[in-house]
PDB file of N, CA, C and O in Angstrom, chain B, residues numbered from 101:
ATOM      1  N   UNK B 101      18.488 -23.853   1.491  1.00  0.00           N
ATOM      2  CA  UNK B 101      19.410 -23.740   2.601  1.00  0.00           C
ATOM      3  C   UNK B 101      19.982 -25.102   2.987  1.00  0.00           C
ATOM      4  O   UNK B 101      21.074 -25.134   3.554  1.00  0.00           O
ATOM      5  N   UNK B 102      19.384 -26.121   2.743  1.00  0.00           N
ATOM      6  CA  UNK B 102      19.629 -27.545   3.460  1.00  0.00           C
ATOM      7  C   UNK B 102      19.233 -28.410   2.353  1.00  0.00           C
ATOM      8  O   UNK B 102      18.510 -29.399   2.468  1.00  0.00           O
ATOM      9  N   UNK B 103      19.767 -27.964   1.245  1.00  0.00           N
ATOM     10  CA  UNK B 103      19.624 -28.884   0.205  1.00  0.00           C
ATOM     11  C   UNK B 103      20.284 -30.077   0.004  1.00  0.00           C
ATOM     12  O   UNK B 103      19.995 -31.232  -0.310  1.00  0.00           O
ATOM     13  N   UNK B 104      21.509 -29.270   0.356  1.00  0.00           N
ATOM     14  CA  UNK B 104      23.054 -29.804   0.102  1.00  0.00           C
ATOM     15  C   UNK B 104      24.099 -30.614   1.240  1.00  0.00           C
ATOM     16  O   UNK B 104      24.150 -30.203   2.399  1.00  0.00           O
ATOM     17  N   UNK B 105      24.596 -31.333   0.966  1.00  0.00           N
ATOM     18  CA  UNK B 105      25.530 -31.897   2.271  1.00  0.00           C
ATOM     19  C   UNK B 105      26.983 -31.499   1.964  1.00  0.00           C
ATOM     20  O   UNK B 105      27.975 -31.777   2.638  1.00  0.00           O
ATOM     21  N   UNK B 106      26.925 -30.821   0.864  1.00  0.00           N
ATOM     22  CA  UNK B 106      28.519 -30.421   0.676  1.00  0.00           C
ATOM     23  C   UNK B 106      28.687 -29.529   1.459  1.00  0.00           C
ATOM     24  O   UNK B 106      29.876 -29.218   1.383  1.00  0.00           O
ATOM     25  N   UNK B 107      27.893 -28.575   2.598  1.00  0.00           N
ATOM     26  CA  UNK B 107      28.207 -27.988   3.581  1.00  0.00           C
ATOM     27  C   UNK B 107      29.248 -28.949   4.534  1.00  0.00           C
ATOM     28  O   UNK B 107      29.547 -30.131   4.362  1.00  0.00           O
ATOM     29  N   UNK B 108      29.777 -27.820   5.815  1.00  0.00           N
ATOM     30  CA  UNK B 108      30.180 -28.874   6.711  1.00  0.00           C
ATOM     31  C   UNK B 108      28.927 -28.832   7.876  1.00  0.00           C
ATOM     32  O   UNK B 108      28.424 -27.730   8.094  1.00  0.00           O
ATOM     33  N   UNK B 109      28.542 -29.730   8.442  1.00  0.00           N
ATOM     34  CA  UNK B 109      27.376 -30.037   9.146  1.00  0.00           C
ATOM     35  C   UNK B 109      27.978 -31.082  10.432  1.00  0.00           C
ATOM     36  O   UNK B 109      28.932 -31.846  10.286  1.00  0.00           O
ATOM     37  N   UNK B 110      27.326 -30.946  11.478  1.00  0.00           N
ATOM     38  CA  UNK B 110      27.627 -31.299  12.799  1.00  0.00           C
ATOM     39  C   UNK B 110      26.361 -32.791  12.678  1.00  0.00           C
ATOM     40  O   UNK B 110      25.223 -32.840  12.212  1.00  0.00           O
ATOM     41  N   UNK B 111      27.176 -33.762  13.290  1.00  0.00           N
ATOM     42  CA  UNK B 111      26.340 -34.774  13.284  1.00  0.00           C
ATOM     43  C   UNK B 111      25.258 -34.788  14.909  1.00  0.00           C
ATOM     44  O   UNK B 111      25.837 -34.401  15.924  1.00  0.00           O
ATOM     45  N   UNK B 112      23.797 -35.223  15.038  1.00  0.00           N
ATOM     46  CA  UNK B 112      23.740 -35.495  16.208  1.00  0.00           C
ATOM     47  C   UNK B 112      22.958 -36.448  16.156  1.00  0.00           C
ATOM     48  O   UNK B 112      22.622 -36.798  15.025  1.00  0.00           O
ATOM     49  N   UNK B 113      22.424 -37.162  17.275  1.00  0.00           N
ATOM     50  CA  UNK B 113      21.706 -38.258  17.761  1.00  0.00           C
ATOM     51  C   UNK B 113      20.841 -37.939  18.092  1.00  0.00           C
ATOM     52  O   UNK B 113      20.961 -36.830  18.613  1.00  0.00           O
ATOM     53  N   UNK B 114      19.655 -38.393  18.109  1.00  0.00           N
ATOM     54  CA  UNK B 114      18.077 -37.846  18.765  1.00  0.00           C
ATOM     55  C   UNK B 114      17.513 -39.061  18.500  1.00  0.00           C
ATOM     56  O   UNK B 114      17.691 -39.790  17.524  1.00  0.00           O
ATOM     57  N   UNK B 115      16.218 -39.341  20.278  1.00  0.00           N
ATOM     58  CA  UNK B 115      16.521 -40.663  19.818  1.00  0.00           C
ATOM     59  C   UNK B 115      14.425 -40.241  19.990  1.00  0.00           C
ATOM     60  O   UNK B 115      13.959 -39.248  20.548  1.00  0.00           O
ATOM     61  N   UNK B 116      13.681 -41.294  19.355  1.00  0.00           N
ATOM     62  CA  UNK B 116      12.055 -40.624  19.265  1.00  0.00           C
ATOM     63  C   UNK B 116      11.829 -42.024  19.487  1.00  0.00           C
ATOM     64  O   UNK B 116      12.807 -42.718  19.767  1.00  0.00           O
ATOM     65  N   UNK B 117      10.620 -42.577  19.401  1.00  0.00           N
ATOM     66  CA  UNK B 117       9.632 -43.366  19.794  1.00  0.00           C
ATOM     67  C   UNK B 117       9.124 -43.740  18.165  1.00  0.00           C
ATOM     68  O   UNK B 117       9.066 -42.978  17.199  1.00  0.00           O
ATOM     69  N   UNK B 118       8.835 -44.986  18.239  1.00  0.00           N
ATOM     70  CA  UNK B 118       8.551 -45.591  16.736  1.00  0.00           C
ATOM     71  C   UNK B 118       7.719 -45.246  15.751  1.00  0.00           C
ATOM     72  O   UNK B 118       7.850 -45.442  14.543  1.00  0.00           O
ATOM     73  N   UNK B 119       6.769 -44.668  16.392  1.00  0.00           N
ATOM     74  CA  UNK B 119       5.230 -44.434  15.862  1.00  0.00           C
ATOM     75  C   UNK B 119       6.213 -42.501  15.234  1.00  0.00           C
ATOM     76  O   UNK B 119       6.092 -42.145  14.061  1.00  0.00           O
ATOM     77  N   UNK B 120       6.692 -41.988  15.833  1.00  0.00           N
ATOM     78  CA  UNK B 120       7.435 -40.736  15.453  1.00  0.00           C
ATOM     79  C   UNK B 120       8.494 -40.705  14.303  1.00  0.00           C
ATOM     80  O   UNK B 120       8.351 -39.952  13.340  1.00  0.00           O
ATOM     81  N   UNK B 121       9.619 -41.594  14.443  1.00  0.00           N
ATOM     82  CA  UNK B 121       9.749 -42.263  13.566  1.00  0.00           C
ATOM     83  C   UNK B 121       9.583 -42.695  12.154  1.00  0.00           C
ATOM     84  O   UNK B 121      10.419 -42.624  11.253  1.00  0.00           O
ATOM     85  N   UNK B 122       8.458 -43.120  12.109  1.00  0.00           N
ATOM     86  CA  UNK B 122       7.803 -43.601  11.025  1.00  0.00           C
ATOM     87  C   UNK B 122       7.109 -42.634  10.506  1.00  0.00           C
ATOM     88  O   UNK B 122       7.461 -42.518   9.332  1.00  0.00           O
ATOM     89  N   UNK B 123       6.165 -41.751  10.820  1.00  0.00           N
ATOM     90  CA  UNK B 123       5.691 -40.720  10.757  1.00  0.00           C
ATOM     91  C   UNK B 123       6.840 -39.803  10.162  1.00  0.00           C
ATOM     92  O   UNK B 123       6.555 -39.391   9.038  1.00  0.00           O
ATOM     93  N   UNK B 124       8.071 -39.384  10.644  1.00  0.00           N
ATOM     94  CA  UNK B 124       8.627 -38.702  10.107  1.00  0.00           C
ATOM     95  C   UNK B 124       9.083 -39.419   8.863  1.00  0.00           C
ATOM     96  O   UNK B 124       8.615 -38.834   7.887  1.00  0.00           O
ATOM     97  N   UNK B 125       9.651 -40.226   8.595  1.00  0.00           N
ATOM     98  CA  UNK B 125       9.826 -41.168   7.271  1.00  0.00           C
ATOM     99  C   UNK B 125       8.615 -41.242   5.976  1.00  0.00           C
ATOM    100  O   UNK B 125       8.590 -41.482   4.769  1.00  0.00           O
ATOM    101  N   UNK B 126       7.935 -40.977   6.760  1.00  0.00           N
ATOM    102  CA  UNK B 126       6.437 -40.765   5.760  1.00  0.00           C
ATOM    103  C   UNK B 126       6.295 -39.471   5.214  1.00  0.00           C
ATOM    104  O   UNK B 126       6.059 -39.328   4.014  1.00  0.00           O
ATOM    105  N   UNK B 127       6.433 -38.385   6.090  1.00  0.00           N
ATOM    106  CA  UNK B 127       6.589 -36.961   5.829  1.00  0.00           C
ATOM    107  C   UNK B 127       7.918 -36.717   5.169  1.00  0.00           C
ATOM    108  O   UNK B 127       7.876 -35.742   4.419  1.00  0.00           O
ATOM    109  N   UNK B 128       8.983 -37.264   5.223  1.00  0.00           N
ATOM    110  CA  UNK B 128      10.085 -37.200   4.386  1.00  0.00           C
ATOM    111  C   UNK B 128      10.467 -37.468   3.024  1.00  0.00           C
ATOM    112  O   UNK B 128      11.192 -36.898   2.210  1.00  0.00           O
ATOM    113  N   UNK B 129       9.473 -38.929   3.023  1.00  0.00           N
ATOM    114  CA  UNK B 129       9.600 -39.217   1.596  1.00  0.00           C
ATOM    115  C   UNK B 129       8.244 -38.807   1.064  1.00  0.00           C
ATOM    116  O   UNK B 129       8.081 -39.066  -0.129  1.00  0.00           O
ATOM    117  N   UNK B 130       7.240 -38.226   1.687  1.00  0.00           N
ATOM    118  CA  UNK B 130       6.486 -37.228   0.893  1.00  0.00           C
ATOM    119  C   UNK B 130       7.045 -35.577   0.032  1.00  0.00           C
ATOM    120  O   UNK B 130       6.707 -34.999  -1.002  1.00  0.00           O
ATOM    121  N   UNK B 131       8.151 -35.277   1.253  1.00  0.00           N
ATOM    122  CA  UNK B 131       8.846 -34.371   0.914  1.00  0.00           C
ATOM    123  C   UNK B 131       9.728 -34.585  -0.378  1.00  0.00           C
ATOM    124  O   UNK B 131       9.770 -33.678  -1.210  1.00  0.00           O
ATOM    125  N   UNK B 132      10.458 -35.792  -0.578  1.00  0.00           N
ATOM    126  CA  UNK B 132      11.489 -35.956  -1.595  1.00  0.00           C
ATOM    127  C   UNK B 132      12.648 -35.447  -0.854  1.00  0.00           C
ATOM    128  O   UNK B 132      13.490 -34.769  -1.444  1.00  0.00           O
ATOM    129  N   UNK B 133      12.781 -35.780   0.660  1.00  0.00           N
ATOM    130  CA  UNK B 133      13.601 -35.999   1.230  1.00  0.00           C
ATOM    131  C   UNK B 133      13.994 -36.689   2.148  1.00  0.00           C
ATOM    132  O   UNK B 133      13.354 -37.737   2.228  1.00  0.00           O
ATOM    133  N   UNK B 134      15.150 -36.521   3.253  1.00  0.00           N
ATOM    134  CA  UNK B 134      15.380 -37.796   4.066  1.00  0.00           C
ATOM    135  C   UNK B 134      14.758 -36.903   5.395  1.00  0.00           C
ATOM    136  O   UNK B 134      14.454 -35.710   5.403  1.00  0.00           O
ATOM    137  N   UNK B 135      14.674 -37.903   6.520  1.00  0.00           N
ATOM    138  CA  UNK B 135      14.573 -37.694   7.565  1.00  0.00           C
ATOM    139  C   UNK B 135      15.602 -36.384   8.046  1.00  0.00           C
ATOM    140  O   UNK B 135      15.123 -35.258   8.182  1.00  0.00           O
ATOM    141  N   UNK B 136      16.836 -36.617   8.249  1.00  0.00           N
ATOM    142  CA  UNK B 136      17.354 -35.703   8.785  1.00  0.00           C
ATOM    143  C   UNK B 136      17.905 -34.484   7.940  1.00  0.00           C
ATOM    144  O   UNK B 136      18.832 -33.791   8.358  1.00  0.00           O
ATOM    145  N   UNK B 137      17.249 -34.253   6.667  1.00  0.00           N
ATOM    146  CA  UNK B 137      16.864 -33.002   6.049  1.00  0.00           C
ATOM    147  C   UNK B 137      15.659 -32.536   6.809  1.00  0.00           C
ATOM    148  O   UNK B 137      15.627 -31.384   7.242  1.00  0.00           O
ATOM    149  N   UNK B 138      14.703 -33.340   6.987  1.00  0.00           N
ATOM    150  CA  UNK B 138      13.690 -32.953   7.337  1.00  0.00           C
ATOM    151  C   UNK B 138      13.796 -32.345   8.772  1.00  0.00           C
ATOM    152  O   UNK B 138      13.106 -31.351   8.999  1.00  0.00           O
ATOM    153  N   UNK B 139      14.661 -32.885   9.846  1.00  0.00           N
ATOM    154  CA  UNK B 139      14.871 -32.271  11.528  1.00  0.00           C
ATOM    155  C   UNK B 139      15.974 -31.690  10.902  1.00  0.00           C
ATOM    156  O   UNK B 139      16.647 -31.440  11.902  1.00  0.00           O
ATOM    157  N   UNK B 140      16.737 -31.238   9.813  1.00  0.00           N
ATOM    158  CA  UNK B 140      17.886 -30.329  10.225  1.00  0.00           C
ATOM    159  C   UNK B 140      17.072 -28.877   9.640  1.00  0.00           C
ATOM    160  O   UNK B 140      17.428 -27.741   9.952  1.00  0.00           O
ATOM    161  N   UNK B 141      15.788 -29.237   8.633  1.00  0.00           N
ATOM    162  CA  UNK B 141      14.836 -27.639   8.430  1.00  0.00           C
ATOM    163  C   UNK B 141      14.209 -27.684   9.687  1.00  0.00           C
ATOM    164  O   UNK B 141      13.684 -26.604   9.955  1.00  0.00           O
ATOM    165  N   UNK B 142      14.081 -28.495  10.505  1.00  0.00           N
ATOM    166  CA  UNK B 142      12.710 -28.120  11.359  1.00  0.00           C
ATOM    167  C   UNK B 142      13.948 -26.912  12.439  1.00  0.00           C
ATOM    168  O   UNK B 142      13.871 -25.713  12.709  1.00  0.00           O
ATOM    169  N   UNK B 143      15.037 -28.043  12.807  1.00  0.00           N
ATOM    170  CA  UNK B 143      15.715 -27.096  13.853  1.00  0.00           C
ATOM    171  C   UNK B 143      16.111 -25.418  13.308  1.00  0.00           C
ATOM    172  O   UNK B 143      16.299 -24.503  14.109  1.00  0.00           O
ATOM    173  N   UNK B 144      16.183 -25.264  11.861  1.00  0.00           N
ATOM    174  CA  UNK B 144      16.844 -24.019  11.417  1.00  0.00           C
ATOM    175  C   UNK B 144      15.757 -22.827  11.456  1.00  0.00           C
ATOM    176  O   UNK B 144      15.892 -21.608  11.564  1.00  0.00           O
ATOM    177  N   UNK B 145      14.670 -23.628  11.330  1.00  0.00           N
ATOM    178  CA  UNK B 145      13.483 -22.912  11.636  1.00  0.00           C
ATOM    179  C   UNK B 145      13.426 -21.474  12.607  1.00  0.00           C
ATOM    180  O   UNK B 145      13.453 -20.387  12.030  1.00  0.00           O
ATOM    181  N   UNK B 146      13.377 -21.514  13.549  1.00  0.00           N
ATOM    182  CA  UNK B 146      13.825 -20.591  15.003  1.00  0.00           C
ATOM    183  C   UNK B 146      15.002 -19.527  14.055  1.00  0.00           C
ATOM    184  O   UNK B 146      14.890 -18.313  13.881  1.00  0.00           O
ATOM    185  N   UNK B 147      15.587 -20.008  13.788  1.00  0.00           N
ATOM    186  CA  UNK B 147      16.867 -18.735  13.020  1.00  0.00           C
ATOM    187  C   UNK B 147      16.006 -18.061  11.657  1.00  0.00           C
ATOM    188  O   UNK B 147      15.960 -16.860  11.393  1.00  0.00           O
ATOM    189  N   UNK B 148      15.504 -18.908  11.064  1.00  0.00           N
ATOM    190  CA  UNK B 148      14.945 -18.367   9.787  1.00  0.00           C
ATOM    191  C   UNK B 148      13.742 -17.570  10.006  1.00  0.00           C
ATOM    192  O   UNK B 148      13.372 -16.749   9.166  1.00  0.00           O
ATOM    193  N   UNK B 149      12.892 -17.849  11.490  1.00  0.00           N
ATOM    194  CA  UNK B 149      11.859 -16.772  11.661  1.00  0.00           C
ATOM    195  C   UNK B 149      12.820 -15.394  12.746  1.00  0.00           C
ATOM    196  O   UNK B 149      12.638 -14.192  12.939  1.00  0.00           O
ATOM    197  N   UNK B 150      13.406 -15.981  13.020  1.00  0.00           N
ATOM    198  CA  UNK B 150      14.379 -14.452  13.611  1.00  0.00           C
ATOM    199  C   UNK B 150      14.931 -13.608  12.711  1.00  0.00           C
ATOM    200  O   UNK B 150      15.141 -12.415  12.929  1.00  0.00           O
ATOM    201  N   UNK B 151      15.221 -14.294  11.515  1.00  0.00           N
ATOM    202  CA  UNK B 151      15.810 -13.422  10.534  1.00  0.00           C
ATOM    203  C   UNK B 151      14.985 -12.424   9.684  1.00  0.00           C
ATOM    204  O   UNK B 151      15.215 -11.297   9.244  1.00  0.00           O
ATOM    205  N   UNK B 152      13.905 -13.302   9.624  1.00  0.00           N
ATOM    206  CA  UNK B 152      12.599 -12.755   9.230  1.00  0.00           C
ATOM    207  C   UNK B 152      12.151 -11.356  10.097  1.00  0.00           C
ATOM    208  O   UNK B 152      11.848 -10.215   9.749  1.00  0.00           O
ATOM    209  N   UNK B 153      12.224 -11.784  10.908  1.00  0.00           N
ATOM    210  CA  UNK B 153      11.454 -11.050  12.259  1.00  0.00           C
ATOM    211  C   UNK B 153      12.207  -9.687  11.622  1.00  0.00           C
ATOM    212  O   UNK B 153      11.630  -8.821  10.964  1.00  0.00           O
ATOM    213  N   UNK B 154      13.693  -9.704  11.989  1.00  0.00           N
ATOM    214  CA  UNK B 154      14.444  -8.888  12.136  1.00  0.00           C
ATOM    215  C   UNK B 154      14.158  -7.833  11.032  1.00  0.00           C
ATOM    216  O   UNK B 154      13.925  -6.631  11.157  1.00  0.00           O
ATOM    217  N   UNK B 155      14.263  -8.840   9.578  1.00  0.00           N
ATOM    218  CA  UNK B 155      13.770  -8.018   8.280  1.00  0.00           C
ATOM    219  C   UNK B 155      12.361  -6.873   8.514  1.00  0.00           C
ATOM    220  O   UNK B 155      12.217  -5.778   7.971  1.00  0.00           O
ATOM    221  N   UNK B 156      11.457  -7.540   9.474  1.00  0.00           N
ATOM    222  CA  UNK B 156      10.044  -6.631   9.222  1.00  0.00           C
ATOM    223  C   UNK B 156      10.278  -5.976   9.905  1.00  0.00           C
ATOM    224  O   UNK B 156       9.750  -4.891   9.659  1.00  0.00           O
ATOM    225  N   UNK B 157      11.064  -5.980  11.086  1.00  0.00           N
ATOM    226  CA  UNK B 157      10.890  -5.217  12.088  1.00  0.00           C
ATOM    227  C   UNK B 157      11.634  -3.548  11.391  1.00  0.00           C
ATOM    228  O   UNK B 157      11.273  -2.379  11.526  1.00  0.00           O
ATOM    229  N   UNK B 158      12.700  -4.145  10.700  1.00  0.00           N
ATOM    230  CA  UNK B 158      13.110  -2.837  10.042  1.00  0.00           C
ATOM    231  C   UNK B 158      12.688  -2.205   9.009  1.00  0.00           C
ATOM    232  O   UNK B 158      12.809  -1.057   8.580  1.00  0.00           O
ATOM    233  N   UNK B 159      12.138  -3.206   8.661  1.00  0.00           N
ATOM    234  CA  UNK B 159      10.499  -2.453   7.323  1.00  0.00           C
ATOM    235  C   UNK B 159       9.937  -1.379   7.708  1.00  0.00           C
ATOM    236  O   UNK B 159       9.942  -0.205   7.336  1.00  0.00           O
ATOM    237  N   UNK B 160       9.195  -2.282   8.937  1.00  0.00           N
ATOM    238  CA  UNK B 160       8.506  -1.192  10.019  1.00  0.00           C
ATOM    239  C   UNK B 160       8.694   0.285  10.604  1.00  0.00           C
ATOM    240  O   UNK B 160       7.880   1.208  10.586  1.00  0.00           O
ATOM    241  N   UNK B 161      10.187   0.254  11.208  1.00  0.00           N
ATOM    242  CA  UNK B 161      11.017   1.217  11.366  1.00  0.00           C
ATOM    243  C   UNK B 161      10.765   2.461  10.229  1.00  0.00           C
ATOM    244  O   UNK B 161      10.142   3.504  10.433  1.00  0.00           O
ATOM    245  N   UNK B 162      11.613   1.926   8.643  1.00  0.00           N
ATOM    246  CA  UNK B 162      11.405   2.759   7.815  1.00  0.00           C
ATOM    247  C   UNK B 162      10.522   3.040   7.216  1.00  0.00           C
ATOM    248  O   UNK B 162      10.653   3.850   6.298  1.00  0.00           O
ATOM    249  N   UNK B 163       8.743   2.216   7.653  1.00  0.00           N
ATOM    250  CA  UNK B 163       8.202   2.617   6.940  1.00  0.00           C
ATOM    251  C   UNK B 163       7.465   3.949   8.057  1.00  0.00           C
ATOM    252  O   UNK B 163       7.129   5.058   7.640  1.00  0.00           O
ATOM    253  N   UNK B 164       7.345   3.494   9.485  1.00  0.00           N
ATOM    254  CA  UNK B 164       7.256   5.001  10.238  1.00  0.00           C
ATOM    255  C   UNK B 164       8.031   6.254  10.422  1.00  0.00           C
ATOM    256  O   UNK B 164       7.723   7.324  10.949  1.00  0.00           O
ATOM    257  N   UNK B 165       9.103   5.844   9.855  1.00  0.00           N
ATOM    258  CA  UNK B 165       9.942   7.198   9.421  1.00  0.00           C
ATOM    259  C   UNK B 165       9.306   7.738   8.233  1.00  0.00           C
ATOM    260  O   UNK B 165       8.992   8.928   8.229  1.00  0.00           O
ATOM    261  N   UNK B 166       9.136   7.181   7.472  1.00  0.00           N
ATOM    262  CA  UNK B 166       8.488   7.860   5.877  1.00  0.00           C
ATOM    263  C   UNK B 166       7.229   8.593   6.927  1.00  0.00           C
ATOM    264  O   UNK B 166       7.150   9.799   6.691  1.00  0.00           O
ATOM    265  N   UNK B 167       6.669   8.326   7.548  1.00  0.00           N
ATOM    266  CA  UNK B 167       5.178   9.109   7.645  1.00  0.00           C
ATOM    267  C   UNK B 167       5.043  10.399   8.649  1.00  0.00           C
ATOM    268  O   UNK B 167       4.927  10.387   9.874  1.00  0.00           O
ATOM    269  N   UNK B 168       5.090  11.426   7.823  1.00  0.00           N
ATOM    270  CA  UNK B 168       5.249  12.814   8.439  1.00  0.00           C
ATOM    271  C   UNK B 168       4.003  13.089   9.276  1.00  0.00           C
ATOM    272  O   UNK B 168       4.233  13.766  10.278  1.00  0.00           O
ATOM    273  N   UNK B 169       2.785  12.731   9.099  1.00  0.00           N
ATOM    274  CA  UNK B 169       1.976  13.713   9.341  1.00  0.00           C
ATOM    275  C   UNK B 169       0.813  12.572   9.298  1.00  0.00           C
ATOM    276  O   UNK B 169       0.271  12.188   8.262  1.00  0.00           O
ATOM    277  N   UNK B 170       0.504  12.063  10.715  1.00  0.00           N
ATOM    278  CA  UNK B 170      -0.873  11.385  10.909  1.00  0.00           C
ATOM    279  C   UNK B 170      -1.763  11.943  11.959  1.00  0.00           C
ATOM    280  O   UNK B 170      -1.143  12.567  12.820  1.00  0.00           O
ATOM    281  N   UNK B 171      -3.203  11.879  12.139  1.00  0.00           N
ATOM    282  CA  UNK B 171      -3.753  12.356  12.853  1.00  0.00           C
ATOM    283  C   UNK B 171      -4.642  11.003  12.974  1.00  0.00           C
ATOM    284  O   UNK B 171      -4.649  10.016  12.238  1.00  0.00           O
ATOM    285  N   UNK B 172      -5.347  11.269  14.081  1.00  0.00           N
ATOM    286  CA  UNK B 172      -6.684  10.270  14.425  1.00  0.00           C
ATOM    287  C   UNK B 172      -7.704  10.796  13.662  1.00  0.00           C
ATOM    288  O   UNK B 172      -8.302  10.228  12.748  1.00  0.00           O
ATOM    289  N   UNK B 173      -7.843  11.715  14.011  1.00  0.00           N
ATOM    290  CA  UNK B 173      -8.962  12.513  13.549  1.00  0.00           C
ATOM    291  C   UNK B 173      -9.518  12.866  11.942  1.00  0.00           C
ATOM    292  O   UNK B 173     -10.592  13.347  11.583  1.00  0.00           O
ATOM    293  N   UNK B 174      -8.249  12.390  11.089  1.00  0.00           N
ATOM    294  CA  UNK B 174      -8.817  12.391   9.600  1.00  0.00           C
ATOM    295  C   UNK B 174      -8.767  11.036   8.643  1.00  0.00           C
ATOM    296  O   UNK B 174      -8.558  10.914   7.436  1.00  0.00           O
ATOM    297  N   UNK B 175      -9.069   9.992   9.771  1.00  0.00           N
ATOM    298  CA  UNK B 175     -10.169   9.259   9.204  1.00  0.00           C
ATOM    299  C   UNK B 175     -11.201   8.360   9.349  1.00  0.00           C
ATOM    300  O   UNK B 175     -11.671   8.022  10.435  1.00  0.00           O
ATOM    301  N   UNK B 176     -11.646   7.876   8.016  1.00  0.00           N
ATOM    302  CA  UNK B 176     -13.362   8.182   8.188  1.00  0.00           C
ATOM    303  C   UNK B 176     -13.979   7.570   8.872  1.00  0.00           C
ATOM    304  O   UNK B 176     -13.780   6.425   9.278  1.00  0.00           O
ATOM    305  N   UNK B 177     -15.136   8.554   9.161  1.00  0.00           N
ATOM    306  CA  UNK B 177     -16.194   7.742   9.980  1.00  0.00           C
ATOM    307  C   UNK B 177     -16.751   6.212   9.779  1.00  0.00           C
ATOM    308  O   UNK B 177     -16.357   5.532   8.831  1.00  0.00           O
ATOM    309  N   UNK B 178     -17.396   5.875  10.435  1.00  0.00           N
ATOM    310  CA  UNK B 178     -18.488   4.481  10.076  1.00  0.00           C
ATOM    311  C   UNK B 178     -19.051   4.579   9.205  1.00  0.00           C
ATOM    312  O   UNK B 178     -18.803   3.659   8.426  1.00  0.00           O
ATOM    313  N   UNK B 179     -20.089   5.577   8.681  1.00  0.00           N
ATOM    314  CA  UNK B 179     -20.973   5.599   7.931  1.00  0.00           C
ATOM    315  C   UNK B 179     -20.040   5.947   5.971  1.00  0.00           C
ATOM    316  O   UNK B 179     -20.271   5.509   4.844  1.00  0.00           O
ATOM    317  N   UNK B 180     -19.136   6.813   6.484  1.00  0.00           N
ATOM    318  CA  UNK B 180     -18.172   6.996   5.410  1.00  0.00           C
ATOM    319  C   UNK B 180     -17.545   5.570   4.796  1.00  0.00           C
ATOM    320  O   UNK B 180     -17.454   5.443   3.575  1.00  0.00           O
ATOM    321  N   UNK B 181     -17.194   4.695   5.542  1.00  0.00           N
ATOM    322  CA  UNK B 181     -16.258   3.712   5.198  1.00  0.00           C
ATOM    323  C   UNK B 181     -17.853   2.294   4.714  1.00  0.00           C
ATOM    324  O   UNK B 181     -17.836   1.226   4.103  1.00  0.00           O
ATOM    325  N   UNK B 182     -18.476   2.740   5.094  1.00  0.00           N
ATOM    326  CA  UNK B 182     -19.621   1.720   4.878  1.00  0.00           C
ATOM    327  C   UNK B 182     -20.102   2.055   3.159  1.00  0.00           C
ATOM    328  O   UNK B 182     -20.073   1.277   2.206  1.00  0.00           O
ATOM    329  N   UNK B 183     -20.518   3.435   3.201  1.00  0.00           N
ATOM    330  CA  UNK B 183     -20.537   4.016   1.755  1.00  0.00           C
ATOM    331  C   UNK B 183     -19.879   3.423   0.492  1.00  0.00           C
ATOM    332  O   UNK B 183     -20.405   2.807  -0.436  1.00  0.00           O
ATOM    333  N   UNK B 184     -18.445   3.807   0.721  1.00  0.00           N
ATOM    334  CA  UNK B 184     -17.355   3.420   0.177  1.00  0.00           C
ATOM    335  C   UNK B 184     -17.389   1.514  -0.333  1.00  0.00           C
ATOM    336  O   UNK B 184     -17.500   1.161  -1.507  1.00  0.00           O
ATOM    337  N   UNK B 185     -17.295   0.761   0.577  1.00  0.00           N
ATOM    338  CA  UNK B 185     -17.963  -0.201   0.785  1.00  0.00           C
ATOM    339  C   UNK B 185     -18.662  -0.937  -0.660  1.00  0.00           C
ATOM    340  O   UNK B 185     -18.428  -1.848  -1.454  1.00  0.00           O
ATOM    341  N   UNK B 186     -19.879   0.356  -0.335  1.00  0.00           N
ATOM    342  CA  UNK B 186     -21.041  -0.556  -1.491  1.00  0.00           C
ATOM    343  C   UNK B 186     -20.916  -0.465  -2.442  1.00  0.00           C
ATOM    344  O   UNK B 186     -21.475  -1.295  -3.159  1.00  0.00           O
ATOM    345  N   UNK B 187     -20.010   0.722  -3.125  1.00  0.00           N
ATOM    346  CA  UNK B 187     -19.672   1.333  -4.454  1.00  0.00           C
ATOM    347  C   UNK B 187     -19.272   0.149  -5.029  1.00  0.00           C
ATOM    348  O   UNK B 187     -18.879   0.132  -6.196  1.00  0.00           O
TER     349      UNK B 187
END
C-alpha cells in the first residue's frame, strides 16, 4: 500500500522528542525503510483495521445466514466432549 511515492501524498510535519526519533530511525532501517513510510503505515493503520473489520463483519453475517437450524440442547455434554478428547 505505501510502498511507492509515485502516489500523490499530502506532506505533514510532526514534531517528537529525540530519544523517539531515533528510535523510529532504528525501527525504520530495521524495516528497509524510511521513517515516514514507517508513520505514513502506522497512520493508515485505523483504515486498514476498519476495512478489515468491515470484511468479517460480513463473513459473519453470511455465515449466520447459512445456519438453518441450531439448538442449545444438541450439544455435547462434559463428559462427551472429554471422551472425545482422549481418543
Amino acid at each position: 500500500m505505501w510502498s511507492s511515492y509515485c502516489e500523490t501524498a499530502k506532506n505533514i510535519t510532526v514534531s517528537v522528542a529525540d530519544d523517539v526519533y531515533r528510535a523510529a530511525r532504528i525501527r525504520a532501517g530495521g524495516d528497509g525503510t524510511s521513517v515516514s513510510a514507517l508513520v505514513a503505515r502506522y497512520l493508515a493503520s485505523p483504515v486498514v483495521f476498519d476495512v478489515e473489520k468491515k470484511r468479517l463483519e460480513e463473513q459473519q453475517r453470511r455465515l449466520q445466514r447459512e445456519i438453518k437450524h441450531f439448538r442449545a440442547g444438541d450439544r455435547l455434554g462434559r463428559d462427551e466432549i472429554h471422551d472425545r478428547a482422549v481418543r
